[in-house]
C-alpha positions as CSV (number, residue, x, y, z in Angstrom):
1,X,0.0,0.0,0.0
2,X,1.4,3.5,-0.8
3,X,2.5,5.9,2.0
4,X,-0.9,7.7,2.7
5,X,1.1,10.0,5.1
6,X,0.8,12.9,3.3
7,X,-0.6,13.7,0.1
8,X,1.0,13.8,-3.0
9,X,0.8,16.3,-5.7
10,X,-0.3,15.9,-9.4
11,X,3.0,16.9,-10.3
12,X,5.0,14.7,-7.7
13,X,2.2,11.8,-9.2
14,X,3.7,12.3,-12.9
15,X,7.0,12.5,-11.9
16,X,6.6,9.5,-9.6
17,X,5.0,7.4,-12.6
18,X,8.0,9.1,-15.2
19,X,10.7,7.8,-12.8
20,X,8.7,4.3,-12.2
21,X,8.7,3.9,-16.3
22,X,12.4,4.9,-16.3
23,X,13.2,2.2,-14.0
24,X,10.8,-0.2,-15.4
25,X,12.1,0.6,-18.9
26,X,15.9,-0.4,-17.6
27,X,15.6,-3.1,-15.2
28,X,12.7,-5.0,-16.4
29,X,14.8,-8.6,-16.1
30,X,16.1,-7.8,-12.9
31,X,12.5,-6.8,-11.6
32,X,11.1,-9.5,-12.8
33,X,13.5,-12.0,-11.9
34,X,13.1,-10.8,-8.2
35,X,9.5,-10.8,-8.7
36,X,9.6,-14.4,-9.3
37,X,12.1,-15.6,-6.8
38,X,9.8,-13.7,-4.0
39,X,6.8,-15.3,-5.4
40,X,7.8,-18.6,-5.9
41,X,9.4,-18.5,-2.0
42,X,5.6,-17.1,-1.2
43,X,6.9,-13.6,0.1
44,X,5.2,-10.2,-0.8
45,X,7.7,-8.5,-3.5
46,X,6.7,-5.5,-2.3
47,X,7.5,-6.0,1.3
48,X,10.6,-7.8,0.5
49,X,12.0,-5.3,-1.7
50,X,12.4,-2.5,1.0
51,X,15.6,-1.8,2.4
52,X,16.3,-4.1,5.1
53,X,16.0,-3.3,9.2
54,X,18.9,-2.0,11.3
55,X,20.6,-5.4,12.6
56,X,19.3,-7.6,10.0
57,X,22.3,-9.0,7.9
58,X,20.9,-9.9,4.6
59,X,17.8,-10.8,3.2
60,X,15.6,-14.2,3.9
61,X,15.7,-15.4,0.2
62,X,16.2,-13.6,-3.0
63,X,19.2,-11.9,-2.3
64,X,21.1,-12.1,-5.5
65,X,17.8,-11.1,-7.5
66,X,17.7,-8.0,-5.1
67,X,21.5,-7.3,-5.6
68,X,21.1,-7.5,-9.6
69,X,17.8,-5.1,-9.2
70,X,19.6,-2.9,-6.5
71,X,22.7,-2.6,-9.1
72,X,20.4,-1.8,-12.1
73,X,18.3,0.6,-10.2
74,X,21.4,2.7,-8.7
75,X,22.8,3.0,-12.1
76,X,19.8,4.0,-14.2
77,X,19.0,6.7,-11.7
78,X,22.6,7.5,-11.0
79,X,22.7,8.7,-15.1
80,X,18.7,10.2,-15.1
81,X,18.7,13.6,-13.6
82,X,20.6,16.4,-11.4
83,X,20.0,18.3,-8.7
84,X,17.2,17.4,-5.6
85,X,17.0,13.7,-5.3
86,X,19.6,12.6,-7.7
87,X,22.3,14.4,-6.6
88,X,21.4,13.4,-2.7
89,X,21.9,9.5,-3.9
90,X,24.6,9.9,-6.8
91,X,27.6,9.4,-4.1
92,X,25.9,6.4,-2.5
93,X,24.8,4.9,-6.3
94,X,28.4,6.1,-7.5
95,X,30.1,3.9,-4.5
96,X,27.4,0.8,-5.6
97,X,28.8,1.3,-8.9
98,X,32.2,1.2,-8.1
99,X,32.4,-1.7,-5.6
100,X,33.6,-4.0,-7.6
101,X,37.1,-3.7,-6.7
102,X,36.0,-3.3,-2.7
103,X,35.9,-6.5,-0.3
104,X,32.9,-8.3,0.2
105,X,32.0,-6.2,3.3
106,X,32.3,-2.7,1.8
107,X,30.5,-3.8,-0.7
108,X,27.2,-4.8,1.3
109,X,27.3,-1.1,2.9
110,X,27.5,0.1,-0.1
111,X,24.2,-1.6,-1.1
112,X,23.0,-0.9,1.8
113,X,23.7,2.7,1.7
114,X,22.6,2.9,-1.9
115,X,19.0,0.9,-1.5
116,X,18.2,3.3,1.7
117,X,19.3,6.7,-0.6
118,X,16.9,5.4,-3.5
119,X,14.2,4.1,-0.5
120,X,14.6,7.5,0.7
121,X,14.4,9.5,-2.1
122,X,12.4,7.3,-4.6
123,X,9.7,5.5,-2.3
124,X,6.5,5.9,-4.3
125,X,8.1,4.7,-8.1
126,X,10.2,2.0,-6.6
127,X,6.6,1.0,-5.3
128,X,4.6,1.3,-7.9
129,X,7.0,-0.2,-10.0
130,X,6.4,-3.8,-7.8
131,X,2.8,-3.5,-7.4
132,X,2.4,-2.7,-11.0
133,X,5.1,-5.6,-11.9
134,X,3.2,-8.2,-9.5
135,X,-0.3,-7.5,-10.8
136,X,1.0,-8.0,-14.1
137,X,2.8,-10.6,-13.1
138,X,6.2,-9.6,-14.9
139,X,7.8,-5.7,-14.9
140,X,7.0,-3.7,-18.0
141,X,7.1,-0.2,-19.0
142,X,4.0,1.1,-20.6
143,X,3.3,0.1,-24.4
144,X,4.1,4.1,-24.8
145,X,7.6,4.7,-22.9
146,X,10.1,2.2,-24.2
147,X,12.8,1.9,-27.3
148,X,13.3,6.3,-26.8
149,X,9.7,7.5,-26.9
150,X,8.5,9.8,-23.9
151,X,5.2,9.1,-22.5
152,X,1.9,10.5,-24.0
153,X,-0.9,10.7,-22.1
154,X,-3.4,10.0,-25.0
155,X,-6.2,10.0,-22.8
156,X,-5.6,13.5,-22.3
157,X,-5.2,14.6,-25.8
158,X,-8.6,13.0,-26.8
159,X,-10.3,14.3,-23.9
160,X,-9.1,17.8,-25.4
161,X,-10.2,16.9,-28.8
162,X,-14.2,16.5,-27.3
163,X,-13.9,19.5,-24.6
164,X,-15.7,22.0,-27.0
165,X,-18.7,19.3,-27.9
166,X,-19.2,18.8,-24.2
167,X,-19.6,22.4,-23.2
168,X,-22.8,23.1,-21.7
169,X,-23.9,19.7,-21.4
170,X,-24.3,17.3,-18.0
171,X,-21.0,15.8,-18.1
């Protein structure tokens, strides 16, 4: 369920669903295949997929999946965007990125570090993108967003197309 805290804004709602199909868009695979290793172990993706508990050491199952999805996620929105939310994560993805010549255990903080910046910072699409992935059973952008096109909202434009009809009458 989403954080009902506070209310979001119909901007911070596009750009939510932008970042989601970013994400989506990039690390479809590694979604998925985490989406299925939860399932077929009969946990909740979406509860297993958050960053994990002060004092807990590693995950109960699916923790390579998670890794690959962690790794993909860090470095798509390492290269999306400046300033605000990127910038506050892009040392934490940067050293996620880079820990491939660190030990084993400076490696885990750094996926540690980096899964809590993104949690942090990019709650509601990291969401969405599970609950959209496990009702659909497999993590897809929308039929509009992939191979370079921007999303449309064509829904919009036809509802613009009938606005002068409709004037003046019960709708």
């Amino acid at each position: 369920m989403m954080d009902t805290a506070e209310p979001k804004s119909p901007s911070e709602i596009c750009w939510a669903f932008g970042v989601q199909q970013l994400i989506a868009s990039a690390c479809r695979f590694e979604a998925t295949a985490f989406l299925r290793c939860c399932e077929t172990s009969g946990v909740d993706p979406c509860q297993h997929q958050k960053p994990l508990r002060s004092g807990e050491q590693q995950r109960i199952c699916c923790q390579a999946e998670h890794s690959a999805m962690v790794r993909c996620v860090s470095c798509t929105l390492h290269d999306a965007g400046s300033g605000g939310k990127y910038d506050a994560c892009k040392k934490d993805f940067s050293a996620m990125l880079g820990h491939g010549a660190l030990d084993a255990g400076r490696s885990a903080v750094a996926h540690r570090k980096a899964w809590a910046c993104a949690w942090k910072h990019f709650k509601t699409p990291l969401h969405q993108l599970m609950v959209t992935a496990h009702a659909l059973g497999e993590c897809r952008p929308s039929r509009s967003f992939g191979a370079g096109r921007k999303f449309q909202d064509s829904e919009f434009a036809n509802e613009a197309r009938y606005r002068e009809m409709w004037k003046g009458t019960a709708l």
